[in-house]
N, C-alpha and C positions, 0 to 999 in steps of 0.2 A: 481496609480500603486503600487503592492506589492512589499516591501522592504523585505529582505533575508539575514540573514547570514547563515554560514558554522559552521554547528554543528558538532561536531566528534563524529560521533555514532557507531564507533565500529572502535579497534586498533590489529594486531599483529605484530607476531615478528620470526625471525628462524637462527639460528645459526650454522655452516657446523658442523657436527660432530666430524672432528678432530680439534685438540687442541694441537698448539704446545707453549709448556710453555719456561719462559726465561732460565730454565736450559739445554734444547732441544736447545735455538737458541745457547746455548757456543760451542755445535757442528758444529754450520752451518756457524759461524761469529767470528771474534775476539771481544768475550766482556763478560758480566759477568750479572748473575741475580742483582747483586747488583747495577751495574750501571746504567739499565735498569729502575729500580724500583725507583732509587734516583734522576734521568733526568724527566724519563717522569710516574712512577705512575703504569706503565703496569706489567701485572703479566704472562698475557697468551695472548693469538690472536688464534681465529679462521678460519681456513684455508680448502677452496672450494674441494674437494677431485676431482680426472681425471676425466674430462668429467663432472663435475658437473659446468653449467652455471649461471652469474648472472640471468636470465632468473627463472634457477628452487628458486634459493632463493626466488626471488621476489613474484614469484606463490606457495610457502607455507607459504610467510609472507601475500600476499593478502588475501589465503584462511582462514587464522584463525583472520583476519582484518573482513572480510566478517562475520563469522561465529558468532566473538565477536558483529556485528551491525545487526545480525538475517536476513539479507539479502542475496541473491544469484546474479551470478556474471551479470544475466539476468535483474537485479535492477538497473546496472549500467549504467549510461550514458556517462563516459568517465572514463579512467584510464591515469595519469601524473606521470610516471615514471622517477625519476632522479637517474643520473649513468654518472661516465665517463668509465666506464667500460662495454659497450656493448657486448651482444653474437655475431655482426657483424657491421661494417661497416653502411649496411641498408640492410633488415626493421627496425625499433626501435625495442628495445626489448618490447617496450610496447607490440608492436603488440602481440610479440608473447605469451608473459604473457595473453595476449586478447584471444588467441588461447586457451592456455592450459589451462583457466578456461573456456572456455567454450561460452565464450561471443561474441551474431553473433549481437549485434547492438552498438550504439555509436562511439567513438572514442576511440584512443588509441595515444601518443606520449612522448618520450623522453623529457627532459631538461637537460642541462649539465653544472653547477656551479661548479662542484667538490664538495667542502668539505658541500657549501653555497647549495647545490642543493637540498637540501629536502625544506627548506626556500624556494625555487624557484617556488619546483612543489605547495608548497602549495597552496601559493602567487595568482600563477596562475589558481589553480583548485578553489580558494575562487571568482577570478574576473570571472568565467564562474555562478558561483551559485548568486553570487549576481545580473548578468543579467540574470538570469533567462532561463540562457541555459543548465541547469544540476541541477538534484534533489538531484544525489546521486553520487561522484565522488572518485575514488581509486585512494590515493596518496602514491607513494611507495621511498623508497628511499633503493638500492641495488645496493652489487660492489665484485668485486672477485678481487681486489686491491693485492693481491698475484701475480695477471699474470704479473704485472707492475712491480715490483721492483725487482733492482739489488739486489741476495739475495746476493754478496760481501761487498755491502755498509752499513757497521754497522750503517751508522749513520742514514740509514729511515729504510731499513728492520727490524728493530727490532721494529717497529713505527706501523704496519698497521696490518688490519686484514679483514676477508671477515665475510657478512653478509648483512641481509632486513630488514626491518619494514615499514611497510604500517599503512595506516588510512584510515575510512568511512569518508569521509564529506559528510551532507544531510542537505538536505535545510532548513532551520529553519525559523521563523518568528524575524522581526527587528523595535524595536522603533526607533533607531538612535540612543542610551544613550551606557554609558558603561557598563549600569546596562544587557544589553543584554546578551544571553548566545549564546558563538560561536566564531570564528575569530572578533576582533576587528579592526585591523587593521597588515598590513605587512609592512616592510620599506627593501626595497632592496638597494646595493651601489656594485660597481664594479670600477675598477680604473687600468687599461692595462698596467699603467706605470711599476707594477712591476710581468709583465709574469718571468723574470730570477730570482727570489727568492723562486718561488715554481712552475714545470711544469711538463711537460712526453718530453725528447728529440726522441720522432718521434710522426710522424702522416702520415697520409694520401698524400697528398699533398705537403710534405718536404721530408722523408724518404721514404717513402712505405713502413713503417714498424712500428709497433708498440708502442717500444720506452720503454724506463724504469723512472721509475720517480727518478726526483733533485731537493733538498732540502736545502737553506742557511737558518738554524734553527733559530740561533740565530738573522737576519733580521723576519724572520717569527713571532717570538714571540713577539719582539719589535710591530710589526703592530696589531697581533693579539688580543693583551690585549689593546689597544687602540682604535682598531676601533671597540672589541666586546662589551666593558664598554660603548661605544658613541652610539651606535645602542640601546641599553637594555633601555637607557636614550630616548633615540627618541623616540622607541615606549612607553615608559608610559608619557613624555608630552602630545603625541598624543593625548593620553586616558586622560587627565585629573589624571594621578595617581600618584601615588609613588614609592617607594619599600617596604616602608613600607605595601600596599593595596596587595603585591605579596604573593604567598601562594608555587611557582615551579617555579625555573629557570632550564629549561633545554638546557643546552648547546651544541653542538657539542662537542662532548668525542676525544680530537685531544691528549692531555697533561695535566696531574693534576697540573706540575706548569703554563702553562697557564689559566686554571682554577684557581688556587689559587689566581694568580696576578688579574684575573677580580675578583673578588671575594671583595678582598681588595679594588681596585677602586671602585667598588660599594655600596661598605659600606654596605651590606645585609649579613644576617648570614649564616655560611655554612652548617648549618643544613634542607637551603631553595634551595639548588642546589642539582641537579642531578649528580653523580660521578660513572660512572661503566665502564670508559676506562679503569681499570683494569682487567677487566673478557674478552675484548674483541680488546682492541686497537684502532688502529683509524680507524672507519670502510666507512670514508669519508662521502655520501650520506645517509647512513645507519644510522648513530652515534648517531640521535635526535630521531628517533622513537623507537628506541633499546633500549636507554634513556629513554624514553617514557613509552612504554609500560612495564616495570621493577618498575618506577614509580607507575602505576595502578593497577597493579600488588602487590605491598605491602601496597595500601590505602593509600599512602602519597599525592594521587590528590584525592579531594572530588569533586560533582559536585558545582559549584558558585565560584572556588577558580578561581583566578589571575593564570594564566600561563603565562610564558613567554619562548620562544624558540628564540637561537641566537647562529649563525655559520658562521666564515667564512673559506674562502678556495682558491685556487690558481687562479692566474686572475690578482689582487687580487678581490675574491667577498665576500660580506658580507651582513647579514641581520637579521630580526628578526621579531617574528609574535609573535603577543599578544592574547591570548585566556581567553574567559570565560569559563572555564570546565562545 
């Protein structure tokens, strides 16, 4: 039997065209560029203009994901979209992403970790490629995380931003070694206990109504830099490696001092992480390919380097996937 892994053969990315900066939110909120900048790192957020759905983000960060892997979207054998921010209720926005490129065969479906959900779809589009169910699979992670928050509450709205980034995964050939090029392995964790620390008070089924997202930061951070540093570790036991063998850490763009603090527990240099929650905020689902692709973008990921990607998010979920570039 053919052994497989999940090559990344082509990445993009797309960001709403307006741009509201921290000197913009002193109008909208009680607070200050200064504050802003010295909490959490952020300079500006990108924000979904009327009538613009996570849907179209997702389908202009797919199309130049597609174009970057010389592929059309008729290549495709399924597309794994994460978002908690859907165009509806149901069909998945996958679908409709399926639609607007064009795509009349395969699959198409949602996944919903929140912050952890690009981790998720990958996770999962790499277990379809490894059985042998999918050659070429579109993994997107997009949110309009704007519709959600109370913009009165200074202490998240000044925190999020809207935005997509996708990736080609295609099937590659696999010894079983780490020497391979491709997904290595993924490690997922979720734990319910603490849905009141980071949530959306509505949904479906409680309110009928949509609901704004709540935030207790400072429990958030405490978990965050803990379970991100123990996940980063898991995956390179897995692998046989170090951190020293890593060439990119690229993390979920939530907080540059959450970022700084895993940073320090992990004893690796900050010249080897990915930091651009400041051009963009926290774009949840979005955060690691946005990351990503800015990364590839400036040549700081060659092909054979060590990647590592690790997010977590409300639930709580967390996780982290290990790549050969």
């Amino acid at each position: 039997m053919t052994a497989f892994r999940s090559i990344v053969s082509g990445c993009g990315s797309y960001l709403p065209e307006k741009i509201v900066t921290n000197k913009q939110m002193e109008d909208i909120v009680d607070t200050t560029d200064e504050w802003i900048i010295e909490r959490t790192g952020i300079k500006q957020r990108h924000i979904a203009a009327d009538g613009e759905l996570t849907s179209d983000l997702a389908v202009k960060a797919a199309q130049r994901a597609l174009s970057d892997a010389g592929l059309s979207a008729n290549d495709i054998d399924l597309i794994v979209l994460a978002t908690s921010t859907p165009d509806q209720t149901f069909p998945s926005t996958a679908t409709r992403v399926q639609a607007a490129l064009g795509m009349t065969r395969g699959a198409a479906f949602d996944v919903q970790a929140v912050c952890s959900g690009f981790i998720y779809a990958l996770a999962t589009a790499d277990n379809f490629v490894r059985a042998g169910q999918a050659q070429h699979v579109l993994v997107i992670g997009a949110e309009t995380f704007s519709r959600i928050l109370d913009w009165k509450d200074r202490t998240t709205c000044v925190l999020f931003g809207d935005g997509a980034g996708a990736v080609v995964l295609s099937a590659g050939p696999s010894t079983g070694t780490n020497k391979d090029q491709g997904i290595l392995s993924s490690h997922l964790h979720s734990d319910g206990r603490y849905n009141e620390l980071l949530y959306v008070d509505g949904g479906v089924s409680s309110t009928q109504s949509t609901g704004f997202l709540r935030m207790k930061g400072k429990e958030v951070f405490r978990h965050a830099v803990v379970n991100l540093a123990s996940v980063v570790k898991e995956a390179l036991d897995f692998n046989g490696l170090t951190s020293d063998d890593v060439a990119m850490v690229i993390p979920h763009q939530a907080n540059k001092r959450i970022l700084d603090a895993t940073i320090r527990k992990l004893k690796i240099s900050p010249s080897k992480v990915a930091i651009t929650v400041e051009k963009h905020a926290n774009t949840s689902a979005a955060s690691i390919p946005l990351a990503l692709v800015e990364m590839v973008k400036e040549n700081r990921i060659a092909r054979g380097d060590i990647v590592v990607l690790e997010a977590m998010g409300g639930g709580f979920t967390w996780g982290s996937c290990l790549i050969r570039w």
